[in-house]
N, C-alpha and C positions, 0 to 999 in steps of 0.2 A: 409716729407721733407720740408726743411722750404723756405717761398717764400719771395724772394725780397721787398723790403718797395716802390719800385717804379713801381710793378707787383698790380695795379686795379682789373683786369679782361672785363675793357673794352677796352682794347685793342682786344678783338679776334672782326669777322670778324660778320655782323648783324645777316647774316641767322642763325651761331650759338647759338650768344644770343637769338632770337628767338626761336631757339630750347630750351634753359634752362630754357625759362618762365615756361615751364610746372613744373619746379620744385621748390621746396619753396627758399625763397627769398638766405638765407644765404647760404644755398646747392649750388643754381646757382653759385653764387660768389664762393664758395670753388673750384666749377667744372672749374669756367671759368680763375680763376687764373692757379689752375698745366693744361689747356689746354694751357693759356700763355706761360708758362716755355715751353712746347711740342714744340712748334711752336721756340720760340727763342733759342732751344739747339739740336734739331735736326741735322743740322749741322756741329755745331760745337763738339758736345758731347751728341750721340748719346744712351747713355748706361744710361746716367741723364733723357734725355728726355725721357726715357723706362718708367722707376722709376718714372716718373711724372705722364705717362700716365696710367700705374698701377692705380694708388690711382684715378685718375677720373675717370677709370673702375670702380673700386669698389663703389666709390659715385654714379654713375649713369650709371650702364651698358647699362638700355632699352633709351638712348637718340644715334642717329645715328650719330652724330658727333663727341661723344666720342668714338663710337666703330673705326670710319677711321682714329682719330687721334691714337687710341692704334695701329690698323693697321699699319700707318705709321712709328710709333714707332719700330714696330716689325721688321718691313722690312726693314728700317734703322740700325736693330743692326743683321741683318741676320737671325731670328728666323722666318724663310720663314713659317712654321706649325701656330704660334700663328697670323703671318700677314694674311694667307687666311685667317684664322676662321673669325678675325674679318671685314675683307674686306665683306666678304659674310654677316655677320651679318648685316654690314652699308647697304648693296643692297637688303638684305631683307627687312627693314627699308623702303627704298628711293623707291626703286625697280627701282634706275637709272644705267646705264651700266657705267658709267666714271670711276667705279673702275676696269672694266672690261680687261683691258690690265695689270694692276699691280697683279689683279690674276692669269692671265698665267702666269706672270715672276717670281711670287711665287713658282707654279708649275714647273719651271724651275731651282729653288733653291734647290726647294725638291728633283731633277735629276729624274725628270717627262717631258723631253721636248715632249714628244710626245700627251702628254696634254694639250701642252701650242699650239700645232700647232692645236691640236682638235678645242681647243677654238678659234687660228685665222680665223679657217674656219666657226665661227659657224655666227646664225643669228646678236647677239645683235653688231657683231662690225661693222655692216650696221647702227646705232644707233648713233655710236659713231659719234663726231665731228673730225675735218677734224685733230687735233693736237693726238686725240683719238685714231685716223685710222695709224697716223702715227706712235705712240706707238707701237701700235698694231703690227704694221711692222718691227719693231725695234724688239720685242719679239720673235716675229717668225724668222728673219732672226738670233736671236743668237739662239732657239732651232733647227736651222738646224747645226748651228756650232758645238752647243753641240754633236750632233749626228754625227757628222763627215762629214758635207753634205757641205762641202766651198762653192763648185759652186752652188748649190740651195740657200746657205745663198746670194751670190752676189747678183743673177737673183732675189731672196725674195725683195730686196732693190730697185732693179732699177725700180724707178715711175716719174710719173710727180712731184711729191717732188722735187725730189733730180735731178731731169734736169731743177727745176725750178733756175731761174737767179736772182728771189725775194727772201729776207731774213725773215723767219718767226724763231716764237720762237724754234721751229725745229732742223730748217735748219742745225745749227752746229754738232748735234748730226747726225744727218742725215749722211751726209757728214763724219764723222769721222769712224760712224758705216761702211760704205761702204771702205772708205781708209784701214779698220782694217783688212776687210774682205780680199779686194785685195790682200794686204800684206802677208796673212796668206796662201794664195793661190799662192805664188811666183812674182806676178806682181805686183814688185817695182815700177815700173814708174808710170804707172798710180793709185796705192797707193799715193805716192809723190804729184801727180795732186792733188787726192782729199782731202793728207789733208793740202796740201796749200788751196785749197777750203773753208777746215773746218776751216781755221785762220782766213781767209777774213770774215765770219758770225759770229763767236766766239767772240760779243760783250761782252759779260758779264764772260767770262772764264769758260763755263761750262763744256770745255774738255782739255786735254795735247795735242793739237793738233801741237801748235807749237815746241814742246818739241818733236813730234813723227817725224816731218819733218825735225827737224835740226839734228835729230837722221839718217836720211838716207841723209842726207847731209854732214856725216861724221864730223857736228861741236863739240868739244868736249867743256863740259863746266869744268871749273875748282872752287874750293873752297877756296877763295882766304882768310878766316878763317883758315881754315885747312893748310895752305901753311903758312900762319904767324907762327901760332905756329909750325910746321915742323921746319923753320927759325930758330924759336927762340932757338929752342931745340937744332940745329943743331951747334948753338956758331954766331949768327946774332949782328954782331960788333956794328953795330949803332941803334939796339935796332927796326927797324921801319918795319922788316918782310915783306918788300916793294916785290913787286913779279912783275919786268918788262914784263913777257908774258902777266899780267893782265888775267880779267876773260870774257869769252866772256857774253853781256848781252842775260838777260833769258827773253823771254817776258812768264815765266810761267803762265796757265791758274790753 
């Protein structure tokens, strides 16, 4: 696949390159450029950044930073099978636990949650760091959901996290997992509370929090595109598909 003229390969992250020295000079660079792409299309086009991570598989399987970026990869385009293999691969490599929450959620993919709750109970997520643990938490309260368990998925959430007043990288997801939970279990209101919660922390937009709150606020939003062209269709005299209800604004995350 062919790589951008503005894609180095030193763009990726030290510990990486580091890892690549082990391998001859030109190889590195071929590795470190489609890890580039992996990292920059992940999000946005997920199916590309698979396709990336493929070919740095195949250049250098035995280096462990390739294998958690193909992991990544995997797990981003929902190939939950091909994502543990290679998570587990990287943790044999490292022998570090920080992949250890995104493998339960794997197993959770696979419609194995009772796997994924084995593994919340198990030793290494005493290991994990404090963002790690709350992962963690997060995994295991959707494998109670999975299994039909609401009130256990609730009770799985409520920590000193999520009663904390502090905003960490967390926090929003935190907070929204629990709003979803409540929801699901009938208890609108204090759903509502928490995902106005989840709006207040939700600096960077990492959930529809606000979009789930003005949903139970009965705000409707409208397509004021879609309403022009209606307009125009409809025989709109002065051409301008003007729509005086207006749209209400979205603070979408």
């Amino acid at each position: 696949m062919p790589i951008p003229e503005d894609v180095t390969g030193e763009e990726i992250d030290k510990d990486v390159r580091q890892e690549l020295q082990s391998l001859p000079k030109t190889l590195a660079e071929d590795v470190a450029k489609n890890l580039v792409m992996v990292a920059r299309l992940i999000d946005e086009d997920p199916e590309r950044a698979y396709a990336y991570s493929r070919i740095a598989l195949r250049l250098a399987s035995r280096v462990a930073a390739v294998r958690e970026a193909a992991g990544f990869a995997a797990y981003a385009t929902q190939k939950y099978g091909e994502a543990l293999a290679e998570f587990r691969a990287a943790r044999r490599m490292t022998g570090t636990v920080e992949l250890w929450p995104l493998m339960a959620d794997c197993e959770r993919g696979l419609g194995r949650p009772e796997k994924a709750l084995d593994m919340a109970g198990a030793p290494e997520v005493q290991k994990l760091d404090k963002a790690g643990q709350v992962e963690m938490r997060l995994v295991a309260a959707g494998a109670r959901r999975d299994m039909g368990q609401l009130d256990a998925a609730i009770v799985t959430l409520q920590s000193p996290e999520l009663a904390s007043n502090s905003v960490q990288p967390w926090t929003a997801r935190l907070r929204y997992a629990y709003a979803d939970a409540l929801l699901a279990a009938g208890r609108e209101g204090e759903a509502r509370e928490w995902f106005a919660k989840a709006v207040e922390a939700d600096r960077d937009g990492s959930t529809d929090a606000s979009d789930r709150l003005a949903e139970l606020d009965g705000v409707e939003f409208t397509d004021a595109f879609a309403e022009d062209e209606d307009e125009d269709e409809d025989g709109d005299q002065d051409g301008t598909g003007r729509d005086e209800r207006g749209a209400q604004d979205d603070d979408k995350d």
